[in-house]
N, CA, C and O atoms as a Tinker XYZ file with bonds, in Angstrom:
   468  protein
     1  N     -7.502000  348.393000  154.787000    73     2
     2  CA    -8.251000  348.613000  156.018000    64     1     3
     3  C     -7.303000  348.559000  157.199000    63     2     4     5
     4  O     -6.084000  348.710000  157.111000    81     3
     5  N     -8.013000  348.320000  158.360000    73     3     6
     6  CA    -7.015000  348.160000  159.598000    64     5     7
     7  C     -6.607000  347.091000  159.826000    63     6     8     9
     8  O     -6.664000  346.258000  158.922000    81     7
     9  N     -6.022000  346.710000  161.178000    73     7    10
    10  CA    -5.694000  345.550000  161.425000    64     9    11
    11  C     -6.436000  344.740000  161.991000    63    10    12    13
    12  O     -6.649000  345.231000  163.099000    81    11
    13  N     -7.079000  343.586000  161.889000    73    11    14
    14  CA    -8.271000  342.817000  162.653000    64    13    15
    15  C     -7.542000  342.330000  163.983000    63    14    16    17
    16  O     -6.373000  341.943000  164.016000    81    15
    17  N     -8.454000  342.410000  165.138000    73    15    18
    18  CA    -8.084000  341.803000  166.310000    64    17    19
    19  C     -9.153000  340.955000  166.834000    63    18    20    21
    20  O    -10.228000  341.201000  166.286000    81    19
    21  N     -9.213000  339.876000  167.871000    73    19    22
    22  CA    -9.786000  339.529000  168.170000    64    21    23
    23  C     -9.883000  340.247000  169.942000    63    22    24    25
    24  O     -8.879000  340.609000  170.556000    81    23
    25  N    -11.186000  340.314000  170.454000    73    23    26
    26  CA   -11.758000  340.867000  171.465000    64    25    27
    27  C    -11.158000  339.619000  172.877000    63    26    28    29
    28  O    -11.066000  338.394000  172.804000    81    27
    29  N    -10.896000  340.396000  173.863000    73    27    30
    30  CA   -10.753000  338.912000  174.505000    64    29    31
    31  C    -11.319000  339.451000  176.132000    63    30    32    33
    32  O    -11.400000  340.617000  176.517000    81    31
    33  N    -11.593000  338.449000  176.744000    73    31    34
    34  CA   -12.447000  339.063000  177.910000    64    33    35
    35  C    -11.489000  339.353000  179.194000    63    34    36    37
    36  O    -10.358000  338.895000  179.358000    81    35
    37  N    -11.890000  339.838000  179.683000    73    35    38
    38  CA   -11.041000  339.958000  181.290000    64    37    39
    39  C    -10.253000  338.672000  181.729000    63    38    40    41
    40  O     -9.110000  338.741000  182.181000    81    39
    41  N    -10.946000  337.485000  181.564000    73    39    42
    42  CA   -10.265000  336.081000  181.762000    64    41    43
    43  C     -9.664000  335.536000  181.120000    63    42    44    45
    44  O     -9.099000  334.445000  181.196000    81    43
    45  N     -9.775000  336.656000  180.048000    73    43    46
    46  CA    -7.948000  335.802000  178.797000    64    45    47
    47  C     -9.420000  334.911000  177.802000    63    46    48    49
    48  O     -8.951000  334.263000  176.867000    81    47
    49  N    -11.205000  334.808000  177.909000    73    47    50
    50  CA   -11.860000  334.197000  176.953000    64    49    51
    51  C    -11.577000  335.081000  175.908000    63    50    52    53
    52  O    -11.407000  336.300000  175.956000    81    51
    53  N    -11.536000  334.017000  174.592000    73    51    54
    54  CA   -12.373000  334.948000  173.614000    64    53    55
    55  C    -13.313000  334.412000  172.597000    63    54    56    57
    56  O    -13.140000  333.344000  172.009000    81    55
    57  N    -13.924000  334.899000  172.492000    73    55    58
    58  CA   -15.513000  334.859000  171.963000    64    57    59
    59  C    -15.121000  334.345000  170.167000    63    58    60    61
    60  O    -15.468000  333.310000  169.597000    81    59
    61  N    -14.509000  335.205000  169.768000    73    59    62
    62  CA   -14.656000  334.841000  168.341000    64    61    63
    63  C    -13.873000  333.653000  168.217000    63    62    64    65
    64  O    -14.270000  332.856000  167.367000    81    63
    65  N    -12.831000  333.346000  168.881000    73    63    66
    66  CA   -11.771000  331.954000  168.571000    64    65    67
    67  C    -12.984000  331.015000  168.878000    63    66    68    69
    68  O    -13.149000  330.092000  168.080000    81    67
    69  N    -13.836000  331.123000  169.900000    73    67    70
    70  CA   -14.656000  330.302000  170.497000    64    69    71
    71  C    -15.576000  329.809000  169.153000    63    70    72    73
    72  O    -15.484000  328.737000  168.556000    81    71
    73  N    -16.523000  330.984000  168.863000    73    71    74
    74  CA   -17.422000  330.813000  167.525000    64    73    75
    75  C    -16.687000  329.687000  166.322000    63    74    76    77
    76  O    -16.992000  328.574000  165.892000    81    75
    77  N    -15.306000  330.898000  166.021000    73    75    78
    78  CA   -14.721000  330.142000  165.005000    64    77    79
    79  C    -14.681000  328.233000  164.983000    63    78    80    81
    80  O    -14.809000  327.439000  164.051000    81    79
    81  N    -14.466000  328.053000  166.329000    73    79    82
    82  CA   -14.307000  326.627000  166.813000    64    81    83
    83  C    -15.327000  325.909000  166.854000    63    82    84    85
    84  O    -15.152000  324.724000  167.139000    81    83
    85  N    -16.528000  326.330000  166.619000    73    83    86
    86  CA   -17.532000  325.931000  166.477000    64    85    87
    87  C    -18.467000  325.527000  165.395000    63    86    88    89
    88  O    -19.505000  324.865000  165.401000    81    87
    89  N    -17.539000  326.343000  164.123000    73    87    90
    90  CA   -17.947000  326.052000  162.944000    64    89    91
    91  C    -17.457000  324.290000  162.235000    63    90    92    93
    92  O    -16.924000  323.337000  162.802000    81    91
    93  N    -17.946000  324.472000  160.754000    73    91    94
    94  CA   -17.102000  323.897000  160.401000    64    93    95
    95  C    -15.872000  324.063000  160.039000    63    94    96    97
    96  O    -15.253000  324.902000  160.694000    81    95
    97  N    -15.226000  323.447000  159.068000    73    95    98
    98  CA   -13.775000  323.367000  158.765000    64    97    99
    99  C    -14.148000  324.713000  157.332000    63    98   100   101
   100  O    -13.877000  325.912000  157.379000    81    99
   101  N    -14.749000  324.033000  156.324000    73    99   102
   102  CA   -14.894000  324.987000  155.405000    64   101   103
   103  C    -15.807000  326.507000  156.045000    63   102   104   105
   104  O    -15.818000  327.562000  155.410000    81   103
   105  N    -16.214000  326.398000  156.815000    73   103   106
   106  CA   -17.227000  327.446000  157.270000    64   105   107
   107  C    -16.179000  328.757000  157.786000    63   106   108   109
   108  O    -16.119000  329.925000  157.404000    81   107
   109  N    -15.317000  327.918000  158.933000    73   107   110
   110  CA   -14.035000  328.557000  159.626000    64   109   111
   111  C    -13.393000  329.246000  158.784000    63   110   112   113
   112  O    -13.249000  330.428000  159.095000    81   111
   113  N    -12.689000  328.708000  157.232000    73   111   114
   114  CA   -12.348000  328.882000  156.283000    64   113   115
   115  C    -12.720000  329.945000  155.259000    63   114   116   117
   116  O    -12.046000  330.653000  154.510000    81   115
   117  N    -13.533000  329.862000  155.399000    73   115   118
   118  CA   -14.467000  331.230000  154.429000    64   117   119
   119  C    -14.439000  332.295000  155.500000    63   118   120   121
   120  O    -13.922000  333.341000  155.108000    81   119
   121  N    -14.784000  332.299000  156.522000    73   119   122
   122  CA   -15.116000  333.129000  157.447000    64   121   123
   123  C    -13.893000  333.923000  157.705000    63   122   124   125
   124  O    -13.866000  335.154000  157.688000    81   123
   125  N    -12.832000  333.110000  157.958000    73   123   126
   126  CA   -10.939000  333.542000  158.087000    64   125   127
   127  C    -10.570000  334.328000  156.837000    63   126   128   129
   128  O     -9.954000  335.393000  156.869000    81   127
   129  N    -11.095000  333.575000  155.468000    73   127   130
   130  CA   -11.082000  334.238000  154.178000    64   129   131
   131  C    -11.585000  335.637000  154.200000    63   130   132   133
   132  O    -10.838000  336.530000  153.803000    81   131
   133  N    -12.827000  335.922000  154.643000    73   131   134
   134  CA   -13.468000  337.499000  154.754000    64   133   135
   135  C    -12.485000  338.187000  155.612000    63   134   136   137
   136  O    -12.539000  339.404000  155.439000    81   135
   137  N    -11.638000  337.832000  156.448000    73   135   138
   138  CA   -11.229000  338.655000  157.165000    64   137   139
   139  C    -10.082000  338.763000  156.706000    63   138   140   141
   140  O     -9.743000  339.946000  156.754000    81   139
   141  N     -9.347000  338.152000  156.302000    73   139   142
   142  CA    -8.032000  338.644000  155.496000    64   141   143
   143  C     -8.379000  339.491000  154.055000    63   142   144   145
   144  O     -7.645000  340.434000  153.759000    81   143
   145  N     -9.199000  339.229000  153.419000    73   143   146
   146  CA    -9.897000  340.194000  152.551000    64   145   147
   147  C    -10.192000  341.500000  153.219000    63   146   148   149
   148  O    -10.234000  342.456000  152.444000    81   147
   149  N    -10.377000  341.721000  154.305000    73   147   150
   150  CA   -10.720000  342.888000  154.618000    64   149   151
   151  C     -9.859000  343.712000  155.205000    63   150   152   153
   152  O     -9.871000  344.929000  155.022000    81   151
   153  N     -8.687000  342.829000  156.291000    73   151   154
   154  CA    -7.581000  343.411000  156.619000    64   153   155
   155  C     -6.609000  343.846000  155.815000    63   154   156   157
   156  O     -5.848000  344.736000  156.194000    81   155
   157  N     -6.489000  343.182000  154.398000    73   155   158
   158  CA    -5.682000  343.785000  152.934000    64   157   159
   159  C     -6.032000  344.618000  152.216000    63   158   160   161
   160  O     -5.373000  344.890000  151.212000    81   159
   161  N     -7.368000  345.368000  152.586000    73   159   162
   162  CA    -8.131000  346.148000  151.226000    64   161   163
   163  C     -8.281000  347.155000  152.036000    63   162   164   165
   164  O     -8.820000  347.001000  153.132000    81   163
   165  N     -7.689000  348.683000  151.490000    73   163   166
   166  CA    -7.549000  349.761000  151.081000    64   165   167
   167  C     -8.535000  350.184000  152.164000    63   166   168   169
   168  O     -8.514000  350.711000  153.276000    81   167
   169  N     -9.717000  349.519000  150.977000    73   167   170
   170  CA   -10.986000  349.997000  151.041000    64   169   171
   171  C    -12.048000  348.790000  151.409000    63   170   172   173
   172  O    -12.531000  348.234000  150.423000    81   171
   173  N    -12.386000  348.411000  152.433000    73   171   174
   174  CA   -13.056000  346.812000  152.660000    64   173   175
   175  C    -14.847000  347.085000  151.764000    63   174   176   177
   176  O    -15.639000  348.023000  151.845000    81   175
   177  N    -14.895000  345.766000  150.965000    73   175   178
   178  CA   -15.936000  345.589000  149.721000    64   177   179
   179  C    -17.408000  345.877000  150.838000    63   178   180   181
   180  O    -17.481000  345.173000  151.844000    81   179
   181  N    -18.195000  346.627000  150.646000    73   179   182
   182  CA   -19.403000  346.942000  151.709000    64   181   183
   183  C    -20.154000  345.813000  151.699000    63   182   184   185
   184  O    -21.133000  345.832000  152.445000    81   183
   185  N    -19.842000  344.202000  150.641000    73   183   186
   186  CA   -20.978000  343.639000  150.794000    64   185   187
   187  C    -20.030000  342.682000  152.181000    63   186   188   189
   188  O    -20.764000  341.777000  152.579000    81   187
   189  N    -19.137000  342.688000  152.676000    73   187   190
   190  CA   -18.638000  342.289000  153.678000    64   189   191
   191  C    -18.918000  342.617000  154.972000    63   190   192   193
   192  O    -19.194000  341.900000  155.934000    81   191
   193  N    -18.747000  344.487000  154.801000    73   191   194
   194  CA   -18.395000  345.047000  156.057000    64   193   195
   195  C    -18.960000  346.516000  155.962000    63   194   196   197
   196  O    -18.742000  347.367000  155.100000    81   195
   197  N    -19.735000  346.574000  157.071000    73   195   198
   198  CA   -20.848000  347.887000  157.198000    64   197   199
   199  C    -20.832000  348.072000  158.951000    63   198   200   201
   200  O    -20.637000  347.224000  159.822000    81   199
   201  N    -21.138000  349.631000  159.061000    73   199   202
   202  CA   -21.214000  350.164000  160.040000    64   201   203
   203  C    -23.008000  349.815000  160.740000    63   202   204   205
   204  O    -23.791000  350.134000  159.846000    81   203
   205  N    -23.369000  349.573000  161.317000    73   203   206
   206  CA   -24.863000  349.496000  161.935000    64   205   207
   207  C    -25.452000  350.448000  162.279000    63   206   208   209
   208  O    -24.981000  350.792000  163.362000    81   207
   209  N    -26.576000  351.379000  161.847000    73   207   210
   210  CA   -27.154000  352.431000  162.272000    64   209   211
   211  C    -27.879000  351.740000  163.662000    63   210   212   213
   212  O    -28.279000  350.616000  163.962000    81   211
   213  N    -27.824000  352.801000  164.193000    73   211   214
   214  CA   -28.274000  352.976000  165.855000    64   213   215
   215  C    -27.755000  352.475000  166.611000    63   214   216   217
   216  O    -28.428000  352.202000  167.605000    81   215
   217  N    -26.745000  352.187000  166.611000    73   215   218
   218  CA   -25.835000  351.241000  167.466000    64   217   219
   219  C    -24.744000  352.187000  168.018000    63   218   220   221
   220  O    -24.615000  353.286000  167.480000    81   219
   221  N    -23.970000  351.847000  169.029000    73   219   222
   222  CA   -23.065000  352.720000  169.619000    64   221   223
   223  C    -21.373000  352.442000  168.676000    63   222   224   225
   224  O    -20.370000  351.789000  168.967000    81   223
   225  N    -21.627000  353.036000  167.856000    73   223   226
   226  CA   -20.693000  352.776000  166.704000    64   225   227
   227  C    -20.556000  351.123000  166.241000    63   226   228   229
   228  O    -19.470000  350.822000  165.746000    81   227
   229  N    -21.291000  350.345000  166.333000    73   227   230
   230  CA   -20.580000  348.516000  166.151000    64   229   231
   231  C    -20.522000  349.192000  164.186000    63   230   232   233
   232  O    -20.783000  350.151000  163.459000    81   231
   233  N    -19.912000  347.640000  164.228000    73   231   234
   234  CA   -19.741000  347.800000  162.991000    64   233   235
   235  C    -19.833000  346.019000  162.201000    63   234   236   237
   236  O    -19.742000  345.184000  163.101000    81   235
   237  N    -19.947000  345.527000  161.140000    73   235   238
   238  CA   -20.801000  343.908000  160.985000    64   237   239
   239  C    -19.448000  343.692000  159.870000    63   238   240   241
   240  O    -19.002000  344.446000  159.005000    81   239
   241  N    -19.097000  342.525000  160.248000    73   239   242
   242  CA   -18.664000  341.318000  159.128000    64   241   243
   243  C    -19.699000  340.922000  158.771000    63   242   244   245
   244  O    -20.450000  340.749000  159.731000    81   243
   245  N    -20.236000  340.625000  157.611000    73   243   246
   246  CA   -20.887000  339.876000  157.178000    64   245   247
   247  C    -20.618000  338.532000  156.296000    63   246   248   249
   248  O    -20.765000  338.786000  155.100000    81   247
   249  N    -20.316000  337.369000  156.510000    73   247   250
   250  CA   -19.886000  336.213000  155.563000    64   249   251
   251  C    -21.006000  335.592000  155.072000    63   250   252   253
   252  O    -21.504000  334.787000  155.859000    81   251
   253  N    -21.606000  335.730000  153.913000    73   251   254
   254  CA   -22.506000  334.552000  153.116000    64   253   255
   255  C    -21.671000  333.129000  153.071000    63   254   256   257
   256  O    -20.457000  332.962000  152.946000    81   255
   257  N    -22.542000  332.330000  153.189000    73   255   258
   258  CA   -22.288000  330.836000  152.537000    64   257   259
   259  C    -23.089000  330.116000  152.791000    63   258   260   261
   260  O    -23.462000  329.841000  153.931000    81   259
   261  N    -23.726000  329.442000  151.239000    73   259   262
   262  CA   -25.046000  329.246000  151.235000    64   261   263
   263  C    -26.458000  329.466000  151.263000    63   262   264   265
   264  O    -27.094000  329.690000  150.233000    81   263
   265  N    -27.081000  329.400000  152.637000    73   263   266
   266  CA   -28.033000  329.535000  153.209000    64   265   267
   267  C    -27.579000  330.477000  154.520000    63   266   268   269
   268  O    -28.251000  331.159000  155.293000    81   267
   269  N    -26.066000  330.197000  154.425000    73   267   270
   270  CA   -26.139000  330.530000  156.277000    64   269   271
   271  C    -25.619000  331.885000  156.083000    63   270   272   273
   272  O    -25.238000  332.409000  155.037000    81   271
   273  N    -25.681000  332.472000  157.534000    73   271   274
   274  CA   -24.755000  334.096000  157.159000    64   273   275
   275  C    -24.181000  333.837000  158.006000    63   274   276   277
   276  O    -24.541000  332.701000  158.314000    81   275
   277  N    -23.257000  334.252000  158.831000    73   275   278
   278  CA   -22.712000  334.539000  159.414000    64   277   279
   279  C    -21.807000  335.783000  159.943000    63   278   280   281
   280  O    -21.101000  336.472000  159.206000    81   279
   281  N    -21.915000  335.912000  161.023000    73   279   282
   282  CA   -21.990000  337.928000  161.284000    64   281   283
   283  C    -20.873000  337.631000  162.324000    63   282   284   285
   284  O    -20.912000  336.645000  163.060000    81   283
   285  N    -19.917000  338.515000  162.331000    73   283   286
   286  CA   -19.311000  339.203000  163.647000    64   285   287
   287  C    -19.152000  340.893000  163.907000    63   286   288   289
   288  O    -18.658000  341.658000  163.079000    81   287
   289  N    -19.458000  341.125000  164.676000    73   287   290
   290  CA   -19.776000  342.335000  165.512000    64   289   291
   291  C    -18.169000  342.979000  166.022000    63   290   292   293
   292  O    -17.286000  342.168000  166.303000    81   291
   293  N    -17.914000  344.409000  166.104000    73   291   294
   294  CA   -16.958000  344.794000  166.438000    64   293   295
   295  C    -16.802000  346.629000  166.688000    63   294   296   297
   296  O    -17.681000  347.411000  167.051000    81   295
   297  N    -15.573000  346.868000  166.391000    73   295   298
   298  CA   -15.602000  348.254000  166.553000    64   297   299
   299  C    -14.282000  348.843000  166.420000    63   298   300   301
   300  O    -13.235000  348.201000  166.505000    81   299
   301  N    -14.383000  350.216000  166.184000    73   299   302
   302  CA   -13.286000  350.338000  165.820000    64   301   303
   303  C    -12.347000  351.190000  166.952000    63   302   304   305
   304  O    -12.771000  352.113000  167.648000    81   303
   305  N    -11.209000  350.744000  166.958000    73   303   306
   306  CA   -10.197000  351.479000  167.864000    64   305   307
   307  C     -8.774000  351.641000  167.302000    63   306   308   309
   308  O     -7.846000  350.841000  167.183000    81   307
   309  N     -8.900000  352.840000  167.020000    73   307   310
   310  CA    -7.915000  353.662000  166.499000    64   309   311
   311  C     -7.592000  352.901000  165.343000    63   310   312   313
   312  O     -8.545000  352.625000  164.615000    81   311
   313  N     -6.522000  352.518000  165.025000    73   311   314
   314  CA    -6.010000  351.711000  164.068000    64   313   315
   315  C     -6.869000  350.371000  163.729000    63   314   316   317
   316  O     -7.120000  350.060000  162.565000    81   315
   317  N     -7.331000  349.547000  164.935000    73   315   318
   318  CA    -7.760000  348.392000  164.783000    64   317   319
   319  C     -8.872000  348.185000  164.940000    63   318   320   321
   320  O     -9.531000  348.964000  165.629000    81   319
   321  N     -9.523000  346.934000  164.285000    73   319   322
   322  CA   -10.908000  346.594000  164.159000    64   321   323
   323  C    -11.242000  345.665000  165.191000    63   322   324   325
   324  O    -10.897000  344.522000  164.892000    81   323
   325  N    -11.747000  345.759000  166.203000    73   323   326
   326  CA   -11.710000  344.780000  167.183000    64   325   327
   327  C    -12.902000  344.239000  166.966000    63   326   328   329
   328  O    -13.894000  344.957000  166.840000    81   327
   329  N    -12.972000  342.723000  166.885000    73   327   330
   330  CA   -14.291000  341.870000  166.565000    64   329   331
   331  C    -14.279000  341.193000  168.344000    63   330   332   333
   332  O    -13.351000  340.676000  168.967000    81   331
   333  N    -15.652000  341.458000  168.739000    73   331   334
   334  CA   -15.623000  340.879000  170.083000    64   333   335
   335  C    -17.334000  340.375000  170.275000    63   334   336   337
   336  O    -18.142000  340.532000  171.190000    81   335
   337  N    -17.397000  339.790000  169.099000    73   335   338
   338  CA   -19.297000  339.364000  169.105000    64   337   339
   339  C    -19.011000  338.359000  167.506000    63   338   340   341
   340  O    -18.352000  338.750000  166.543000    81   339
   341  N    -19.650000  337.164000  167.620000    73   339   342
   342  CA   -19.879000  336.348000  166.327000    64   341   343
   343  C    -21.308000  335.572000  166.104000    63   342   344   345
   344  O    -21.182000  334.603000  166.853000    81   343
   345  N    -21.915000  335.522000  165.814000    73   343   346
   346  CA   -23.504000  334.255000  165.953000    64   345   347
   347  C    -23.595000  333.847000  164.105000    63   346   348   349
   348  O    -22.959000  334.200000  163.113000    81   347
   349  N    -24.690000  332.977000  164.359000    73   347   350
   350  CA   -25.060000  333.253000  162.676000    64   349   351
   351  C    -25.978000  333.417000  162.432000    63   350   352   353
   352  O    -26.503000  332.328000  162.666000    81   351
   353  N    -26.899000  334.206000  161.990000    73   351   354
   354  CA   -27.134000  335.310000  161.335000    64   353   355
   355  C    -28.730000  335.153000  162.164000    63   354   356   357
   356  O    -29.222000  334.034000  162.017000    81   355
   357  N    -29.383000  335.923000  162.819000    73   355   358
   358  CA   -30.871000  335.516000  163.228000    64   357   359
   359  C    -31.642000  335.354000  162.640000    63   358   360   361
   360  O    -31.266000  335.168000  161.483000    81   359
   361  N    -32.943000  335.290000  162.793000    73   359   362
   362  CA   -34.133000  335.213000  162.030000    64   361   363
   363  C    -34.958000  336.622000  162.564000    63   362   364   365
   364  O    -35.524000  337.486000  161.894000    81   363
   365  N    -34.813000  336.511000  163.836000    73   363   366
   366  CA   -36.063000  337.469000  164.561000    64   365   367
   367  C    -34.928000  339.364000  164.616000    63   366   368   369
   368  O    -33.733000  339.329000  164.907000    81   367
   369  N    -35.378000  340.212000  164.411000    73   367   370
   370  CA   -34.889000  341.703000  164.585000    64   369   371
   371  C    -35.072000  341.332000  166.118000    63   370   372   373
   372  O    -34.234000  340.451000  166.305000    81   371
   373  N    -35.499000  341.478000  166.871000    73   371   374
   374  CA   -35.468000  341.446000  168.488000    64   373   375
   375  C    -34.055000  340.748000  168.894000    63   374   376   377
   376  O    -33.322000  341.225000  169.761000    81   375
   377  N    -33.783000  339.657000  168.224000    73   375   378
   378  CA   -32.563000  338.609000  168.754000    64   377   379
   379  C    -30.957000  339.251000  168.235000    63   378   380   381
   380  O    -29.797000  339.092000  168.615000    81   379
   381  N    -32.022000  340.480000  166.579000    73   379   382
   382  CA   -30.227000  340.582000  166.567000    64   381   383
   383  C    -30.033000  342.129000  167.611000    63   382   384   385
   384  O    -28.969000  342.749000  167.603000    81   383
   385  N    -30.813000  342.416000  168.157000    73   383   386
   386  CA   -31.201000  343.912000  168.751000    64   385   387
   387  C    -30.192000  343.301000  170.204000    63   386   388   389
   388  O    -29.483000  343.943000  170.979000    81   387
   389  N    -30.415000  342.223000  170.159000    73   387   390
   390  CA   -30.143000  340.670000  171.694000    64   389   391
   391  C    -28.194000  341.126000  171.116000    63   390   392   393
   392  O    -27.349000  341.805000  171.699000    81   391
   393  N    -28.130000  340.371000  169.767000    73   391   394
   394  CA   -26.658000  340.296000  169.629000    64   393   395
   395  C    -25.819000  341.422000  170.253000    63   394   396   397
   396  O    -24.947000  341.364000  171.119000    81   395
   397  N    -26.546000  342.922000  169.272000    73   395   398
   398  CA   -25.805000  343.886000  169.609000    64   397   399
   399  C    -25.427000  344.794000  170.533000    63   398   400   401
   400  O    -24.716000  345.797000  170.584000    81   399
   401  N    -26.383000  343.894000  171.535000    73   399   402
   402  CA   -26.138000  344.821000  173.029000    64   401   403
   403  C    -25.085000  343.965000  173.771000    63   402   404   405
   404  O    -24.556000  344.482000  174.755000    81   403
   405  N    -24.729000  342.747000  173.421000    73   403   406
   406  CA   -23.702000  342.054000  173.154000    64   405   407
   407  C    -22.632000  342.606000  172.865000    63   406   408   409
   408  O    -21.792000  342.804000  173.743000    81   407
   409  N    -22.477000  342.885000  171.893000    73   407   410
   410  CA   -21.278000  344.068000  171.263000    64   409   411
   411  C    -20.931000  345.070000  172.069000    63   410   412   413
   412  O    -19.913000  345.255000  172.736000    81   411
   413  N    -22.109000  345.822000  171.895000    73   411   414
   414  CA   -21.606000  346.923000  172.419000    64   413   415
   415  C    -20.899000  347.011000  174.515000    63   414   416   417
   416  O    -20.106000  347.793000  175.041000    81   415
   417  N    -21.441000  346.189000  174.917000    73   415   418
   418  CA   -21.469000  345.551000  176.327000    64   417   419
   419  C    -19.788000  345.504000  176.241000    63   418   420   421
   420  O    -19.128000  346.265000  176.948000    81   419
   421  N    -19.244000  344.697000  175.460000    73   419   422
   422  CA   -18.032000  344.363000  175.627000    64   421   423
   423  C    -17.268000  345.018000  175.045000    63   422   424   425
   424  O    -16.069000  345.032000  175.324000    81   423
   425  N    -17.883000  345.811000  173.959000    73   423   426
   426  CA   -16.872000  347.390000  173.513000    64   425   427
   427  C    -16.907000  348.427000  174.758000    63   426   428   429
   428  O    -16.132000  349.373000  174.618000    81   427
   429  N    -17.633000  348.415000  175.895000    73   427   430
   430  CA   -17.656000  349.659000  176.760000    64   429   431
   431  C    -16.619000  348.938000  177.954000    63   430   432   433
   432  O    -15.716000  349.598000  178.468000    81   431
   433  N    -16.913000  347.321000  178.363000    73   431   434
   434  CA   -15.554000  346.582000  178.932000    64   433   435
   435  C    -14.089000  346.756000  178.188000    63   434   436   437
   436  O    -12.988000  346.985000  178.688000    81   435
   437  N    -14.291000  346.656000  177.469000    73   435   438
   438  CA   -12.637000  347.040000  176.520000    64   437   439
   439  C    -12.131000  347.877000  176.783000    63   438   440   441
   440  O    -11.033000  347.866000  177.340000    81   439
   441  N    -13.170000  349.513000  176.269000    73   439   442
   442  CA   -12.814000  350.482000  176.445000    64   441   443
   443  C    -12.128000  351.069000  178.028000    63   442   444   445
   444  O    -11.095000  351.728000  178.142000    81   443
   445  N    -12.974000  350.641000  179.073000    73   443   446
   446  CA   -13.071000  350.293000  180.124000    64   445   447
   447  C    -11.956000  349.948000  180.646000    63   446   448   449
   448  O    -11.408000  350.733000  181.420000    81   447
   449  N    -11.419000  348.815000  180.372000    73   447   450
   450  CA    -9.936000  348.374000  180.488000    64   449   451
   451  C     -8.896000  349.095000  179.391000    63   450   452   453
   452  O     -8.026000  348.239000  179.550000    81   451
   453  N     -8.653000  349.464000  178.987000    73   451   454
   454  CA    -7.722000  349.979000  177.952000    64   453   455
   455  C     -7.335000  350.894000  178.643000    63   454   456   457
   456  O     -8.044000  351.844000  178.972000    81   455
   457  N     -5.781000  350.685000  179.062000    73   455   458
   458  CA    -4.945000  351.791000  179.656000    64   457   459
   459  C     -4.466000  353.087000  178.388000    63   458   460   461
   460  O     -4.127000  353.154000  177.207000    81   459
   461  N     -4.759000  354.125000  179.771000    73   459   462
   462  CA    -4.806000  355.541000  178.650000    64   461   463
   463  C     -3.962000  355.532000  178.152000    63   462   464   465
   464  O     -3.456000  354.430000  178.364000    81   463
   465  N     -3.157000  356.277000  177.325000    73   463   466
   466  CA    -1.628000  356.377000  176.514000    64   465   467
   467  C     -1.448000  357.999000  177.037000    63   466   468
   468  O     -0.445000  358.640000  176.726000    81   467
């Protein structure tokens, strides 16, 4: 696959280090695990990583463990996978409809800032 990046905001925040920090230790761990699995593979396994219909291209990590899911949100630019959205996992379709305007919000800031070449 590509190279994973993390999203970072105009103020030098970033969202996913933030999430990550918020987990647990093993949670962090598994979660870091999916993503090096995905940045090494060819071809990333779909029960990981899927594109989102209706969305302005995002695209989903998905990490099982347990009970919990855990999702990060991203997109793709050129070479790289930029993750700039993380939660775990909703209950309600309205809240994750909430996440991904999230996403996409800060994929159009990115884009936004990204000097042309």
């Amino acid at each position: 696959m590509n190279e994973v990046h993390f999203y970072k905001t105009e103020s030098g925040d970033c969202p996913i280090e933030q999430f990550l920090n918020s987990l647990t230790g093993k949670q962090a761990q598994k979660v870091l695990w999916v993503l090096q699995l995905l940045g090494d593979a060819s071809v990333p396994p779909a029960q990981y990583f899927k594109r989102l219909p209706d969305t302005d291209d995002i695209w989903e990590v998905r990490v099982p463990m347990g009970h919990d899911i855990f999702e990060l949100l991203g997109f793709m630019d050129e070479q790289l996978m930029v993750l700039n959205h993380a939660f775990q996992n909703p209950t309600e379709k309205n809240q994750l409809q909430e996440e991904v305007k999230i996403a996409e919000s800060r994929k159009q800031e990115y884009l936004n800032r990204k000097p042309l070449l």
